[in-house]
C-alpha positions as CSV (number, residue, x, y, z in Angstrom):
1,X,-99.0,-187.4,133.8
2,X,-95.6,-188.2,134.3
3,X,-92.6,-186.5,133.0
4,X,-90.6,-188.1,129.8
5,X,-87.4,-188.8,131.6
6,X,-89.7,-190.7,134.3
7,X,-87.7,-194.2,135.3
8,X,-88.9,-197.4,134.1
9,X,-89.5,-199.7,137.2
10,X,-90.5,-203.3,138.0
11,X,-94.0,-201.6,139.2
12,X,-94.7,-199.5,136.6
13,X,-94.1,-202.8,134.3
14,X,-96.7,-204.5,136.6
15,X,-99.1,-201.7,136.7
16,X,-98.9,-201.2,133.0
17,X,-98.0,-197.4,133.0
18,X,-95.5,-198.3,130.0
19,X,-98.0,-200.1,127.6
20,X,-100.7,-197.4,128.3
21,X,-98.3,-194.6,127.3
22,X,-99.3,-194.0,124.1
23,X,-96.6,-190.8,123.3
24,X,-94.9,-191.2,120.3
25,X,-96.7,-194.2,118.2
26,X,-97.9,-191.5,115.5
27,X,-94.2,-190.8,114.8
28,X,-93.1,-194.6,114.6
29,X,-95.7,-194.9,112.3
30,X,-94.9,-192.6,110.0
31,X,-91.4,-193.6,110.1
32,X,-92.9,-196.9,109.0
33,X,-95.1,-195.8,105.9
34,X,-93.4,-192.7,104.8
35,X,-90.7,-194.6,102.8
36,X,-93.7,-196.8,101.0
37,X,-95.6,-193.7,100.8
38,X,-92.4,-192.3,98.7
39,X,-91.9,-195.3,96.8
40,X,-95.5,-195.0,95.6
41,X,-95.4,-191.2,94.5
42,X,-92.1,-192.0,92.8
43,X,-93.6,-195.1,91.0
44,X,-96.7,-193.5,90.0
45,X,-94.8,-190.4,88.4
46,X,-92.5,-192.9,86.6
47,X,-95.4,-195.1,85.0
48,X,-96.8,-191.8,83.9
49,X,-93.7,-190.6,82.1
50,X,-93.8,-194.4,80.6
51,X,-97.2,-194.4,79.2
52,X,-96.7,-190.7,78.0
53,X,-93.4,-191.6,76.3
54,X,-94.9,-194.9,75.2
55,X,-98.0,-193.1,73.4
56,X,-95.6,-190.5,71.5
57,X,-93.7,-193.3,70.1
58,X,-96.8,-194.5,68.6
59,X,-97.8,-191.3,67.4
60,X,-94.4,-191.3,66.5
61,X,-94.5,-194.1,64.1
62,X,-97.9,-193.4,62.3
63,X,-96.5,-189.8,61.6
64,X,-93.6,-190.9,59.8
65,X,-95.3,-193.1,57.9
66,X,-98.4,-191.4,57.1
67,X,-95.4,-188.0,56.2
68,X,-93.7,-190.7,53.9
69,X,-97.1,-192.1,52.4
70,X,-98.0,-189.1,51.3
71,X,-95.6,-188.2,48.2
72,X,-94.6,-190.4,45.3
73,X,-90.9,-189.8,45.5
74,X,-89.0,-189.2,48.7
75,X,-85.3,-188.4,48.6
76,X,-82.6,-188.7,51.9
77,X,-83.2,-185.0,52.5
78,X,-87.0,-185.2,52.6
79,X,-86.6,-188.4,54.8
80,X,-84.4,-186.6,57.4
81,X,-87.0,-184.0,57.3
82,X,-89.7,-186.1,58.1
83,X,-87.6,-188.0,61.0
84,X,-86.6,-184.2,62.3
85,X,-89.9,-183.6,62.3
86,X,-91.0,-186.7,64.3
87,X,-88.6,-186.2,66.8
88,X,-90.1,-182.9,67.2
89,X,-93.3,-185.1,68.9
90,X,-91.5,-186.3,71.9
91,X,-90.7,-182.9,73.3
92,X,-89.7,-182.3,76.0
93,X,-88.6,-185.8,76.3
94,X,-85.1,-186.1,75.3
95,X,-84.5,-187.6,71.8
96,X,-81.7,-189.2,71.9
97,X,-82.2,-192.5,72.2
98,X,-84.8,-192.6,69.1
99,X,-84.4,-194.6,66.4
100,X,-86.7,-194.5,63.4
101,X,-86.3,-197.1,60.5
102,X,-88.6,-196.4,57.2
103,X,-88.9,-198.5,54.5
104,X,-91.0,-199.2,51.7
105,X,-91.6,-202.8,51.4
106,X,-92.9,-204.4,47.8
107,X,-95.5,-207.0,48.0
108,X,-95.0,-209.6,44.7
109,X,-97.4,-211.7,43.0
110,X,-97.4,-214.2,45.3
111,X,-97.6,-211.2,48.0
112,X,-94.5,-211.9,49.5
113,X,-93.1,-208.4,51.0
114,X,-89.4,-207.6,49.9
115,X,-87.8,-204.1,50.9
116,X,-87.3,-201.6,47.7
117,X,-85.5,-199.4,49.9
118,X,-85.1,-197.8,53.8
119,X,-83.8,-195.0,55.6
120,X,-82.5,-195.0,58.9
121,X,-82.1,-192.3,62.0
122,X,-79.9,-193.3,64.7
123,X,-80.1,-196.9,63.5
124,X,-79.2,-199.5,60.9
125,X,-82.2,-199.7,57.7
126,X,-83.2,-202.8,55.9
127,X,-81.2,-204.4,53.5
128,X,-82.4,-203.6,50.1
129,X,-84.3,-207.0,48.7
130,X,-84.2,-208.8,52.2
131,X,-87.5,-210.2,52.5
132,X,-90.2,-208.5,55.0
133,X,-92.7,-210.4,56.5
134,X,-96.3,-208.2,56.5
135,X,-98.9,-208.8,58.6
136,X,-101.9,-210.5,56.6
137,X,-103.9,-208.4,54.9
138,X,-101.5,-205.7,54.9
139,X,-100.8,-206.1,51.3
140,X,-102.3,-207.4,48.2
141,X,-100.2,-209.1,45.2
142,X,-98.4,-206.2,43.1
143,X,-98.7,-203.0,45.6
144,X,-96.7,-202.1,48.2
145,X,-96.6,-200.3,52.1
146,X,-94.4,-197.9,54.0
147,X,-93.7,-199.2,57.2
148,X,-92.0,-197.3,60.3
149,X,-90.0,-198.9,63.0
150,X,-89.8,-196.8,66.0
151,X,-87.0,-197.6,68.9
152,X,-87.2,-195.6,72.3
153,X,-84.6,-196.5,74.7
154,X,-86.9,-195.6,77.9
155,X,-84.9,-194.6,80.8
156,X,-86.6,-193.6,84.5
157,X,-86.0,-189.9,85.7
158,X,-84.8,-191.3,88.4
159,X,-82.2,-193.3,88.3
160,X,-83.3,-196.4,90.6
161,X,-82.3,-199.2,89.6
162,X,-81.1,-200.6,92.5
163,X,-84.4,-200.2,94.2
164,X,-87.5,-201.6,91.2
165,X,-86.0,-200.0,87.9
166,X,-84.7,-202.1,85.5
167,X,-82.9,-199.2,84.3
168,X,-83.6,-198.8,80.5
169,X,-85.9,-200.5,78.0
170,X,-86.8,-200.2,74.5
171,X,-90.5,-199.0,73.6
172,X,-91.1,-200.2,70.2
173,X,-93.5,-199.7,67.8
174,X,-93.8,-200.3,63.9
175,X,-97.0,-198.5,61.7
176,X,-98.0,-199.5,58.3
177,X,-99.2,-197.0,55.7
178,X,-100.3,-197.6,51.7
179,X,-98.6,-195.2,49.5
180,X,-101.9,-192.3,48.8
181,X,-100.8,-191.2,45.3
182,X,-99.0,-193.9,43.8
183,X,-98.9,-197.9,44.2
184,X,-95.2,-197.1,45.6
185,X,-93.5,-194.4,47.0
186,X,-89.9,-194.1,44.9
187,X,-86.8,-193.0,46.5
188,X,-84.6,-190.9,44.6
């Protein structure tokens, strides 16, 4: 075996001693595939903060609505309470960029939806008597629906945008719920 600091000649070129040597590939390739193998574990941590984020803000939404479906009157206090206590879901994800919109929207006798009135958290409600459009089936003529917007401004934990991040982006997510003890839930 010859020693590292061994001089590269013509012969050992021609007798191949150079391309034999095999010292040192191992650590080339890991130079090679450790920063793909970084990019990966970062990446797969990300998309798993995502979907958990993603699912809260789901569970989010039908909470609010299912908290606001439940009563026959709701006043600002009780709706803060109910947005305080849906933020309370996305621990230990930090809250600040939710936004929770609840309104209870009035189906007619033609069943078109119009908004009776909304709240807002970190956002801007519905304009009392703009029309809503429901999904079909969501109403029938006369009765009415509590429906919750959700807004999550999704930013990474790490902050890589110059790399594949697109830095942040809005999860949204909006849940329908029939008033339970009344045909509409009155805000006082």
């Amino acid at each position: 075996m010859r020693p590292l600091s061994a001089k590269i000649t013509r012969e050992s070129l021609q007798n191949g001693c150079v391309w034999r040597d095999k010292r040192g590939v191992s650590a080339i390739e890991f130079a090679l595939l450790a920063p793909i193998i970084l990019l990966m574990y970062v990446g797969t941590a990300e998309i798993g903060n995502l979907l958990t984020v993603e699912r809260r803000v789901e569970t989010v939404a039908s909470t609010a609505a299912d908290l606001t479906a439940q009563v026959k009157q709701v006043s600002n206090s009780d709706l803060s309470d109910i947005s305080d206590a849906s933020k309370s879901i996305l621990a230990p994800y930090d809250t600040t960029p939710l936004k929770i919109v609840l309104s209870s929207v009035v189906a007619d006798q033609s069943n078109n939806g119009k908004v009776a009135w909304s709240y807002s958290k970190n956002g801007s409600p519905r304009a009392v008597g703009s029309a809503y459009a429901l999904p079909p089936g969501t109403t029938v003529a006369n009765s009415s629906v509590i429906v919750a917007e959700v807004t999550y401004a999704f930013k990474p934990l790490l902050d890589l945008k110059k790399v594949f991040s697109p830095g942040a982006f809005n999860l949204q997510r909006t849940f329908y719920a029939r008033p339970r003890r009344s045909l509409t839930v009155a805000k006082n």
